[in-house]
Backbone as CSV, one residue per row, in Angstrom:
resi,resn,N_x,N_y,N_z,CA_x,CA_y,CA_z,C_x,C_y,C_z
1,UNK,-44.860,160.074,-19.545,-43.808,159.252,-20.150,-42.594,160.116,-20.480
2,UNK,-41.564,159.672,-20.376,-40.181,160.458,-20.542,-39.403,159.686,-21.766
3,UNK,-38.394,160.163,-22.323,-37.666,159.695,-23.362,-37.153,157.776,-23.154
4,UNK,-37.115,158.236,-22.079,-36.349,156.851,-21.393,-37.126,155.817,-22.023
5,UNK,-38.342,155.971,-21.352,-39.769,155.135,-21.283,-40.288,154.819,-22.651
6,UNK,-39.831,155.830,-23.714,-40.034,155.934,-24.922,-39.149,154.521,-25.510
7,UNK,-38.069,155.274,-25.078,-37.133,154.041,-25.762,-37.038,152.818,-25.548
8,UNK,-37.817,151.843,-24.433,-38.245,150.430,-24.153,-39.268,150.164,-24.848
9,UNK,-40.072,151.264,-25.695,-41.051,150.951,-26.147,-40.366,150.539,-27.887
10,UNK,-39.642,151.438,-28.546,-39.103,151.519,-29.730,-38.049,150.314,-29.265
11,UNK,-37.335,149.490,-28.303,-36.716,148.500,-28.036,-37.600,147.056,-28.603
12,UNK,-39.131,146.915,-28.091,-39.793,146.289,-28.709,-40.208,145.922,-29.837
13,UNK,-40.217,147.352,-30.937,-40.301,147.094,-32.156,-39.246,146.379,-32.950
14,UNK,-37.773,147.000,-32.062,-36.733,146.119,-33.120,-36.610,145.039,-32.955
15,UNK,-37.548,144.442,-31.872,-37.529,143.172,-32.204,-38.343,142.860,-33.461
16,UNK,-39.544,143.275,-33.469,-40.604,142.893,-34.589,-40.231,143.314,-36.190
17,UNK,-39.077,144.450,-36.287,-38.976,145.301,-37.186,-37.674,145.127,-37.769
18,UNK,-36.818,145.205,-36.929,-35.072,145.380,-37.101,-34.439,144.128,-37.116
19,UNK,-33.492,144.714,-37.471,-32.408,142.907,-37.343,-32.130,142.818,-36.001
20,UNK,-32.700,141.649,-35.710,-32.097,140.914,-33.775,-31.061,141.069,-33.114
21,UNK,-30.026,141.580,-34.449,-28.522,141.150,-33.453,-28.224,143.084,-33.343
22,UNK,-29.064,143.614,-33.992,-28.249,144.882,-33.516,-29.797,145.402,-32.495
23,UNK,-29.438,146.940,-31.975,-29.976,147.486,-31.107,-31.116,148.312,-31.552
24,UNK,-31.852,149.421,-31.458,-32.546,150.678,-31.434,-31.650,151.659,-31.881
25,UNK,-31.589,152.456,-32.572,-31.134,153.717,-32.518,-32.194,154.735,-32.199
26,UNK,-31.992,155.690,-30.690,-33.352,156.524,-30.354,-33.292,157.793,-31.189
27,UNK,-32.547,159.362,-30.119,-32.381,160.570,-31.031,-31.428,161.193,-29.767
28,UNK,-31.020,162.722,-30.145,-30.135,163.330,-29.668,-29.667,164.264,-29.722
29,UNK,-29.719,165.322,-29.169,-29.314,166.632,-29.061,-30.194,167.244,-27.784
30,UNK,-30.828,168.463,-28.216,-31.601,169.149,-27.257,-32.743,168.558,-27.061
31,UNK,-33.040,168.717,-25.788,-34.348,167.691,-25.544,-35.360,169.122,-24.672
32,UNK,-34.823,170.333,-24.931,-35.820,171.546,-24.107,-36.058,172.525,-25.025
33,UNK,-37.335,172.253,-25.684,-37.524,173.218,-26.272,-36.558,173.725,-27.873
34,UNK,-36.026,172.627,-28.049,-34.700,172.776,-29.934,-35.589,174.009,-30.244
35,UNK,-34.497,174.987,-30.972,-35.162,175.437,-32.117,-35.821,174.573,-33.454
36,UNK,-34.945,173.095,-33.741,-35.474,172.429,-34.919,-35.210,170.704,-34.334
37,UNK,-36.564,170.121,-34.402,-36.487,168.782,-34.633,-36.170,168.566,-36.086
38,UNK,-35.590,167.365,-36.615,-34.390,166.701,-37.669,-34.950,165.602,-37.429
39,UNK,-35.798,164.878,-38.427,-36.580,163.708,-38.447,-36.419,163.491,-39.880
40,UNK,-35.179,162.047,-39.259,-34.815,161.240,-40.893,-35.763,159.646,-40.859
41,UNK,-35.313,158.850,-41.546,-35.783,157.319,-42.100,-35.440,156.615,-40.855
42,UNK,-34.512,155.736,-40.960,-34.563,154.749,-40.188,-32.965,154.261,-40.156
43,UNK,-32.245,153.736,-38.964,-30.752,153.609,-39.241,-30.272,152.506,-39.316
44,UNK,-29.071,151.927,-39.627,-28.536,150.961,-40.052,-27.288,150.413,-38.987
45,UNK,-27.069,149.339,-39.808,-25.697,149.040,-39.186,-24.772,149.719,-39.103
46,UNK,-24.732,150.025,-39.839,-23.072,151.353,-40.363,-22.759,152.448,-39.321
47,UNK,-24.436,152.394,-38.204,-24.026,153.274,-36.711,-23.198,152.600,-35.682
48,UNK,-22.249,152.095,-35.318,-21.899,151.700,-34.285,-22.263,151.708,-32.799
49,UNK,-23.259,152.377,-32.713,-24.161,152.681,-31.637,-25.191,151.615,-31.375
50,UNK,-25.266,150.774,-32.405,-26.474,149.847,-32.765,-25.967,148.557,-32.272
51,UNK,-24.680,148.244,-32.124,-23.736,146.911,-31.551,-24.150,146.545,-30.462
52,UNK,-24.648,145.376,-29.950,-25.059,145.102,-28.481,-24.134,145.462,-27.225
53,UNK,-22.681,145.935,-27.596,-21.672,146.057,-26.845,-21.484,147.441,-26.916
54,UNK,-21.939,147.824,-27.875,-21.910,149.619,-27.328,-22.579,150.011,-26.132
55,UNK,-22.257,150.741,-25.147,-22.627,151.219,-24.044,-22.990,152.968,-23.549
56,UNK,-22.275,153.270,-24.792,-22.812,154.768,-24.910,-24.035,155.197,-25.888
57,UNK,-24.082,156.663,-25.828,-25.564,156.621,-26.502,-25.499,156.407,-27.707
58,UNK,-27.290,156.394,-27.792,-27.773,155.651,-29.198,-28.405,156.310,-29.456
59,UNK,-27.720,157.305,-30.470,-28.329,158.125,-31.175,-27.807,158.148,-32.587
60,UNK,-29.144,158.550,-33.674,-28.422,158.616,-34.949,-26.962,159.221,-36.019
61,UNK,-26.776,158.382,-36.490,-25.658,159.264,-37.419,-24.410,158.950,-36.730
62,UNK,-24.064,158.387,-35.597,-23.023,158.124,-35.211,-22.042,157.118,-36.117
63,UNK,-20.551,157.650,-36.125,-20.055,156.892,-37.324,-20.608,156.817,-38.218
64,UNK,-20.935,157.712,-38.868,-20.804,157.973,-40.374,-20.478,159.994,-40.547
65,UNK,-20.623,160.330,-41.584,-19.584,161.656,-41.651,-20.761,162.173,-43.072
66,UNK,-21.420,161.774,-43.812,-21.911,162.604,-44.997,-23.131,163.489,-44.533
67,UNK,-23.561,162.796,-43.626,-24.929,164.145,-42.864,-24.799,165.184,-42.147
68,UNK,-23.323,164.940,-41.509,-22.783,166.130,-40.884,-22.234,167.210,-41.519
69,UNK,-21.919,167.121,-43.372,-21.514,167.975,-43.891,-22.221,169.305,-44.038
70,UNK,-24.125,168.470,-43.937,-25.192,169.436,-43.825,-25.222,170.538,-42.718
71,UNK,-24.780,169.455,-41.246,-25.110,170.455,-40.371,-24.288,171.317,-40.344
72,UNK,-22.583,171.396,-40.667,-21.785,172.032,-40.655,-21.883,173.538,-41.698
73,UNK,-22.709,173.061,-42.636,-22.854,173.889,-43.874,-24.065,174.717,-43.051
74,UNK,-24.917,174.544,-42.280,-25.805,175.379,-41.803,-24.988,176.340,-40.272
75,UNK,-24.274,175.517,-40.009,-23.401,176.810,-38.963,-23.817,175.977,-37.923
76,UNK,-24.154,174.646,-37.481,-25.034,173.964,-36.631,-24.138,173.182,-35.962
77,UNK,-22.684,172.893,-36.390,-21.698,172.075,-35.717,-20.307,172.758,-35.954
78,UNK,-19.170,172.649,-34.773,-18.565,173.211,-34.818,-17.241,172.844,-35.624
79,UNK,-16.217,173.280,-35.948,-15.304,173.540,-36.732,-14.301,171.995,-36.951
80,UNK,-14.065,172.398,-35.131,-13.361,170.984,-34.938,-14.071,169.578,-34.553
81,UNK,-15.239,170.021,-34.314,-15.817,168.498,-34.309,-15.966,168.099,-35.548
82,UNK,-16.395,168.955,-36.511,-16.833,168.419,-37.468,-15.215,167.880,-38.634
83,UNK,-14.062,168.649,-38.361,-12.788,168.404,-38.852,-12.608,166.392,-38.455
84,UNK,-12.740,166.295,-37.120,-12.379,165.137,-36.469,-13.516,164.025,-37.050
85,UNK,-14.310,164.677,-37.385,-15.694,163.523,-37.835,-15.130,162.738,-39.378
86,UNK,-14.736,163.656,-40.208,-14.039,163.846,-41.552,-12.473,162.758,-41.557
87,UNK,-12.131,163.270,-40.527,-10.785,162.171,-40.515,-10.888,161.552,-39.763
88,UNK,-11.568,160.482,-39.100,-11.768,159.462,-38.609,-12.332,158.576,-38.970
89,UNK,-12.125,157.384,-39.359,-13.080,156.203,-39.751,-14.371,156.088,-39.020
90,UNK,-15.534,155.262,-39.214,-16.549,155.371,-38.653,-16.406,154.576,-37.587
91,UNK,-15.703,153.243,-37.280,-15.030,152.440,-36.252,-14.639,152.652,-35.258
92,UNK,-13.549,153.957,-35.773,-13.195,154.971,-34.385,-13.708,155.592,-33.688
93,UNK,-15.020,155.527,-34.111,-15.843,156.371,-33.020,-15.531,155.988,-31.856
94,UNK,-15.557,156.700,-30.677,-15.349,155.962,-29.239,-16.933,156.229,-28.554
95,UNK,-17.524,155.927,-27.675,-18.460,156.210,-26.882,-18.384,157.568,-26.827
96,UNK,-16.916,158.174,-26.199,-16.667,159.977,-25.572,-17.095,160.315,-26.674
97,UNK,-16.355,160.082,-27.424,-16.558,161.115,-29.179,-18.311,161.475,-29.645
98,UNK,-18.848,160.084,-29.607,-20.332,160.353,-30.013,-20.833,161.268,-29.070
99,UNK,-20.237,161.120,-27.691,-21.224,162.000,-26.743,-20.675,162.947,-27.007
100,UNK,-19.785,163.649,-27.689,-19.276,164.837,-27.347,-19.483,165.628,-28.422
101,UNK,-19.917,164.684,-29.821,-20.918,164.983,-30.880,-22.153,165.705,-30.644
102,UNK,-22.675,165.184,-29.803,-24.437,165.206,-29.095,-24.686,166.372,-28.439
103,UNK,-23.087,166.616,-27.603,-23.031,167.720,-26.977,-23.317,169.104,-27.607
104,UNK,-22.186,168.870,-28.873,-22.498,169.923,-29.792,-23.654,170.135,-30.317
105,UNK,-24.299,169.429,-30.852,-25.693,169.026,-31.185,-26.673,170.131,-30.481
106,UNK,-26.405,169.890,-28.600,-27.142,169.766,-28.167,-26.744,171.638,-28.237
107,UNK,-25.981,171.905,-27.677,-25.092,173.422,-27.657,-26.028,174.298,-28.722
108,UNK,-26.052,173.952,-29.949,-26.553,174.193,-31.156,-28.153,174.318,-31.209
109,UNK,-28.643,173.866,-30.258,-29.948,173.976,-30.027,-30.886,173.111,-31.071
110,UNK,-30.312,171.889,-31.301,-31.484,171.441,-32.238,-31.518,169.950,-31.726
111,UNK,-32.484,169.003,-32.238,-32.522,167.408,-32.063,-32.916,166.727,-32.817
112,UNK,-32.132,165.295,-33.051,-32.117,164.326,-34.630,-32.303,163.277,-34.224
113,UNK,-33.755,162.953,-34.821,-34.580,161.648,-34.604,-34.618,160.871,-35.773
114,UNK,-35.152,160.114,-35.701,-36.240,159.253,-36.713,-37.240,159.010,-36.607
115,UNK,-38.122,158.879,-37.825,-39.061,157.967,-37.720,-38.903,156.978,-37.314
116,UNK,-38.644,155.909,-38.116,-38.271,154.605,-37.182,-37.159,154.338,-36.486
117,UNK,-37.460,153.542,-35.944,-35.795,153.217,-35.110,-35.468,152.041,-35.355
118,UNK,-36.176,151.335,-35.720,-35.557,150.278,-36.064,-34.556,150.020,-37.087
119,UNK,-33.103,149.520,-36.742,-32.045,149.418,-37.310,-32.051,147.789,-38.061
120,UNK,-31.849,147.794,-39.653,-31.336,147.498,-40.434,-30.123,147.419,-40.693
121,UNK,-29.911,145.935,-41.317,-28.387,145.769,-41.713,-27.803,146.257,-42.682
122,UNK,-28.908,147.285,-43.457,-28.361,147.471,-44.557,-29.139,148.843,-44.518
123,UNK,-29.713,149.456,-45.957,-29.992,150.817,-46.303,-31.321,150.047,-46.775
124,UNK,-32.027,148.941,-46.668,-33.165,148.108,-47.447,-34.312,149.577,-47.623
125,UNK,-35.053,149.274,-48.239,-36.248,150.311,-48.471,-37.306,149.799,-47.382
126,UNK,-38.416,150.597,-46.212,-39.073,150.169,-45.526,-40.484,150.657,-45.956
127,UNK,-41.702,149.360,-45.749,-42.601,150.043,-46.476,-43.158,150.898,-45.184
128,UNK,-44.073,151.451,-45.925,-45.083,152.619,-45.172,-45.600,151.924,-43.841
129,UNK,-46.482,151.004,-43.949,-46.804,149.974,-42.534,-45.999,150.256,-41.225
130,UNK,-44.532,149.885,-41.874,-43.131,149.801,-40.454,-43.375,151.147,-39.790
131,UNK,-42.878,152.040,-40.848,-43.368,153.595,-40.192,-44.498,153.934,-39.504
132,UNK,-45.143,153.675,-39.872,-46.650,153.623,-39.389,-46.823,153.484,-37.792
133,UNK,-45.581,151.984,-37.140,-46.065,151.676,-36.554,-45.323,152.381,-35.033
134,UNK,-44.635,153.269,-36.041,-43.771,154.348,-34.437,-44.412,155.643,-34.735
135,UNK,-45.499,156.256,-35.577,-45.874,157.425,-35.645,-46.452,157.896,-34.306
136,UNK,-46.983,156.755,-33.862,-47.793,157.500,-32.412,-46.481,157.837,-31.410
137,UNK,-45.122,156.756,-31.292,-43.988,157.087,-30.461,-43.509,158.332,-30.560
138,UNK,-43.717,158.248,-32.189,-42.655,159.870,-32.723,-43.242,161.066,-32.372
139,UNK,-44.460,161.415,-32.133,-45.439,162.177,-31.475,-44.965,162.780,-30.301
140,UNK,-44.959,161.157,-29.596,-45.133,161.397,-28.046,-43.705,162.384,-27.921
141,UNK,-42.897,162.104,-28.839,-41.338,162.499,-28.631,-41.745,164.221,-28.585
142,UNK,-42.318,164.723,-29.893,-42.651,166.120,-30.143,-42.770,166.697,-28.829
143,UNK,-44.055,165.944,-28.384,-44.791,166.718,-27.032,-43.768,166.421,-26.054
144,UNK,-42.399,166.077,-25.739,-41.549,165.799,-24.832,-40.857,166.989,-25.113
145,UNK,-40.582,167.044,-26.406,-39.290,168.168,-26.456,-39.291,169.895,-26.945
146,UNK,-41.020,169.811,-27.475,-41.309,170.877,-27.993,-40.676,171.969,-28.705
147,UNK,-40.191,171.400,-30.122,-39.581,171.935,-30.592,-40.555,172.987,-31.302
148,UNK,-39.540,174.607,-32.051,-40.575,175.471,-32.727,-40.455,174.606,-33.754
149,UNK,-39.902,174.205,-34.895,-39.890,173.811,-35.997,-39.424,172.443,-36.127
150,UNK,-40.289,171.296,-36.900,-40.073,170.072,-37.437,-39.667,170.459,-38.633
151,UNK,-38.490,169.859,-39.156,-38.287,169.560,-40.441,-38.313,168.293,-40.411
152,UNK,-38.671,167.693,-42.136,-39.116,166.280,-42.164,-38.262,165.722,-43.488
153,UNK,-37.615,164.998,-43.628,-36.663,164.496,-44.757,-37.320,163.357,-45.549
154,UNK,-37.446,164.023,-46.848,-37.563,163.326,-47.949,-39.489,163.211,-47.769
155,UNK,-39.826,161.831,-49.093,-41.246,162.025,-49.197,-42.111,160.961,-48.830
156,UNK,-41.359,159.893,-48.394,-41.856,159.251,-47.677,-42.226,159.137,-46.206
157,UNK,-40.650,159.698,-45.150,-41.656,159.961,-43.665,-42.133,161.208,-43.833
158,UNK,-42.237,162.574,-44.985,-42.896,163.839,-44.672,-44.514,163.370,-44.794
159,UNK,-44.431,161.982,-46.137,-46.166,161.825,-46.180,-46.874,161.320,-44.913
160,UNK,-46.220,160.421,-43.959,-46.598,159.746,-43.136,-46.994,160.606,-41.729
161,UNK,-46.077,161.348,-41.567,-46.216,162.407,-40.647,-46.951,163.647,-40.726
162,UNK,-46.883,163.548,-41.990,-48.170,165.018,-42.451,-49.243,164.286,-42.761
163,UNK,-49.712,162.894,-43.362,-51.047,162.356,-43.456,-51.525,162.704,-44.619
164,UNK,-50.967,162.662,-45.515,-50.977,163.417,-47.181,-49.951,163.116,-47.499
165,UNK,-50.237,162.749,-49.041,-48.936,162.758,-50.026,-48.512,163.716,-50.336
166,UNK,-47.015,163.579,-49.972,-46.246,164.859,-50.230,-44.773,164.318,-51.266
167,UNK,-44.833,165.118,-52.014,-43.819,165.447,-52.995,-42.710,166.425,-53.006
168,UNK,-41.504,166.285,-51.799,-40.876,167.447,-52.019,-40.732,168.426,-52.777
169,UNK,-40.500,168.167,-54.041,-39.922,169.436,-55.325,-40.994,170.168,-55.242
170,UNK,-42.435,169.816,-54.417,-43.739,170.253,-54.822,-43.678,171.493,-53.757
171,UNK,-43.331,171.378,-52.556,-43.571,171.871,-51.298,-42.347,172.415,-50.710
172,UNK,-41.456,172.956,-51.485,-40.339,173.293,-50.863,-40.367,174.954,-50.373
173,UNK,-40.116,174.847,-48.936,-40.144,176.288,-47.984,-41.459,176.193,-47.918
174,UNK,-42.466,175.640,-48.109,-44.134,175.417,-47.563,-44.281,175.027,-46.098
175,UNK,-45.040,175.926,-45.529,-45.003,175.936,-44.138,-46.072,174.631,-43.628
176,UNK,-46.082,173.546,-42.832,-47.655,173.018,-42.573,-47.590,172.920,-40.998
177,UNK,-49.265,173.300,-41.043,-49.388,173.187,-39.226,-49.978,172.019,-39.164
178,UNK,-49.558,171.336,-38.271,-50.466,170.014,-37.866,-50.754,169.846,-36.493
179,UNK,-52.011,169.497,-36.064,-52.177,169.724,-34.413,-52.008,168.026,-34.508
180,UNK,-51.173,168.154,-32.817,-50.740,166.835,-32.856,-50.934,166.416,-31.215
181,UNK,-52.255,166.003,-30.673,-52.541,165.838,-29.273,-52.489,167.129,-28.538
182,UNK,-53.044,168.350,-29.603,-53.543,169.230,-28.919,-53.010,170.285,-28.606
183,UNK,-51.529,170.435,-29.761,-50.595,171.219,-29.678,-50.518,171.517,-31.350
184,UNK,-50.084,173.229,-31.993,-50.362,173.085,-33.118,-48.420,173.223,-33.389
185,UNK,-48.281,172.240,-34.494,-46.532,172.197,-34.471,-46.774,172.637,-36.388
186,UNK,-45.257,173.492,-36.386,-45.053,173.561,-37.676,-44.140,172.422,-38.325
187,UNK,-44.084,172.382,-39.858,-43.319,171.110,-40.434,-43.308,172.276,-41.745
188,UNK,-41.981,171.455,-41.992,-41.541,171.822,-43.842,-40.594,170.425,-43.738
189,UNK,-41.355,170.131,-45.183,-40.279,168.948,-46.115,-39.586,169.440,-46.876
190,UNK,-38.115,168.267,-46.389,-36.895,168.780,-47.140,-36.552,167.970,-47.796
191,UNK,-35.659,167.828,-48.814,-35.385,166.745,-49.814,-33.831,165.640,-48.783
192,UNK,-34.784,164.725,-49.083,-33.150,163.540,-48.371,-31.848,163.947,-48.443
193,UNK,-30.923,164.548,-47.516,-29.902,164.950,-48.534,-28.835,163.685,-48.255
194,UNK,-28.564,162.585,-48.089,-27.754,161.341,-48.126,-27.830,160.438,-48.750
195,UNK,-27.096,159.267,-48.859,-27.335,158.422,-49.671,-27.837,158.134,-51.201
196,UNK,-28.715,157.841,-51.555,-29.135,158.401,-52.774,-29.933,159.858,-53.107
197,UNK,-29.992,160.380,-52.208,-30.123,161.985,-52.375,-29.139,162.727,-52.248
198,UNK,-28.056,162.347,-51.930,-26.591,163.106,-51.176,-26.871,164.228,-52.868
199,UNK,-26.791,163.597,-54.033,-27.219,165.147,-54.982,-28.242,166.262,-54.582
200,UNK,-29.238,165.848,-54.043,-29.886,166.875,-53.091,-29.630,167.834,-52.090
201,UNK,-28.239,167.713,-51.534,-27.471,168.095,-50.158,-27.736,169.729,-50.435
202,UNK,-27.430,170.341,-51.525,-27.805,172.211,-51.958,-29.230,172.464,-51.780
203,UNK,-30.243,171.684,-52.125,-31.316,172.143,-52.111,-31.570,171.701,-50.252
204,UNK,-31.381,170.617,-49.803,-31.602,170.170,-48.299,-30.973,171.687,-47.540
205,UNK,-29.869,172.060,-47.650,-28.966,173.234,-47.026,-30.064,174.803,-47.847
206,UNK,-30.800,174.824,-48.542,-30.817,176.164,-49.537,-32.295,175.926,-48.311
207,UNK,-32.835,175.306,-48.379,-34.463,175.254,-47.654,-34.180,175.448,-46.347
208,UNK,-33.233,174.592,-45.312,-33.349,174.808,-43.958,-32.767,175.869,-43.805
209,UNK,-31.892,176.803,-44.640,-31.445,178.582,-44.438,-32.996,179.447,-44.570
210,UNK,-33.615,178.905,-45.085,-34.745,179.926,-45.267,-35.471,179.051,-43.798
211,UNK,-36.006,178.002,-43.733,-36.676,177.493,-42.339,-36.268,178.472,-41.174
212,UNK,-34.586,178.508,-41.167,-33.876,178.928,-40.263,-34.274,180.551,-39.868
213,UNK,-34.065,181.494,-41.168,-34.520,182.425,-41.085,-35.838,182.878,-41.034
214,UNK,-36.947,182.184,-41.107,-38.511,182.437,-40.675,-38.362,181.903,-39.817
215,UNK,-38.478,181.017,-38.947,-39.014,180.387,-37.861,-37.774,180.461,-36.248
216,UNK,-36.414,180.846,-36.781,-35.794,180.507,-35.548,-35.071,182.153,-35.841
217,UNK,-34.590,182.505,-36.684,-34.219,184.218,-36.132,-34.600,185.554,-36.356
């Protein structure tokens, strides 16, 4: 199975899962080997990527600007993309622009998924179940792209994906191996840094500098 193949499958859920009138949001960046998979919640309307009339990719975080402050703060996006992200409305995104986002992304050596994909009209809270029901997809993704390091945001998809309750403040810079179809992958949970964690954004940036420095240099 290839990413592609992946994504007709996560197409199905938003029917069962997401609001009807918008799309899937899949993932994006490096797909050979990232130094770091970036596995957030689940995305919303507020991506413009999610519009049935968008035609470019669908990947997270497009049109919007507060998650990129992270990657920029880690040295992970470049100067002027990230300048142009800042002064542009989220509307303006064009198709080129997101791809040329992705590009950087991809340049940078890392890739930003979700757990779910199913897009919401809003920021609603999803219970554990929904997640649940793309853990085996989100897998298959791992073993596609083989990244050295998963990081996992916040404590709800880190519990789901690690199979234990996890408590960020509890586990911060804690290394976990999890064999996952026969491959052993590392994970560290990081605290949400957006939305109602956006106060978290120092500790999200203070943990993936140390991830960064054990596991990728």
């Amino acid at each position: 199975m290839q990413l592609e193949e992946l994504n007709r499958e996560y197409d199905k859920l938003q029917t069962k899962f997401g609001a009807k009138e918008l799309d899937s949001i899949y993932n994006g960046g490096c797909t050979n080997h990232p130094d770091i998979c970036f596995v957030f919640m689940n995305p919303t309307a507020k991506n413009p990527a999610a519009n049935k009339d968008w035609n470019g990719i669908k990947s997270p975080w497009i049109g919007t600007k507060n998650i990129w402050d992270l990657f920029y703060a880690l040295d992970l996006l470049d100067e002027k993309i990230y300048h142009k992200i800042k002064t542009i409305k989220g509307k303006d995104w064009t198709e080129e622009f997101a791809s040329e986002v992705y590009k950087d992304v991809e340049k940078h050596n890392y890739f930003i998924t979700n757990l779910g994909k199913c897009t919401q009209v809003d920021a609603r809270e999803l219970p554990d179940s929904v997640y649940k029901e793309y853990l085996y997809l989100l897998k298959q993704e791992f073993g596609m792209i083989h990244p050295k390091v998963i990081v996992l945001f916040g404590n709800q998809v880190s519990s789901i994906v690690l199979d234990e309750k996890i408590s960020v403040s509890k586990v911060r810079k804690k290394r976990f191996i999890k064999d996952i179809n026969g491959t052993q992958y590392k994970f560290y949970s990081v605290y949400y840094p957006v939305g109602n964690g956006r106060f978290h954004m120092d500790k999200s940036i203070e943990d993936i500098r140390y991830i960064i420095n054990q596991e990728i240099i």
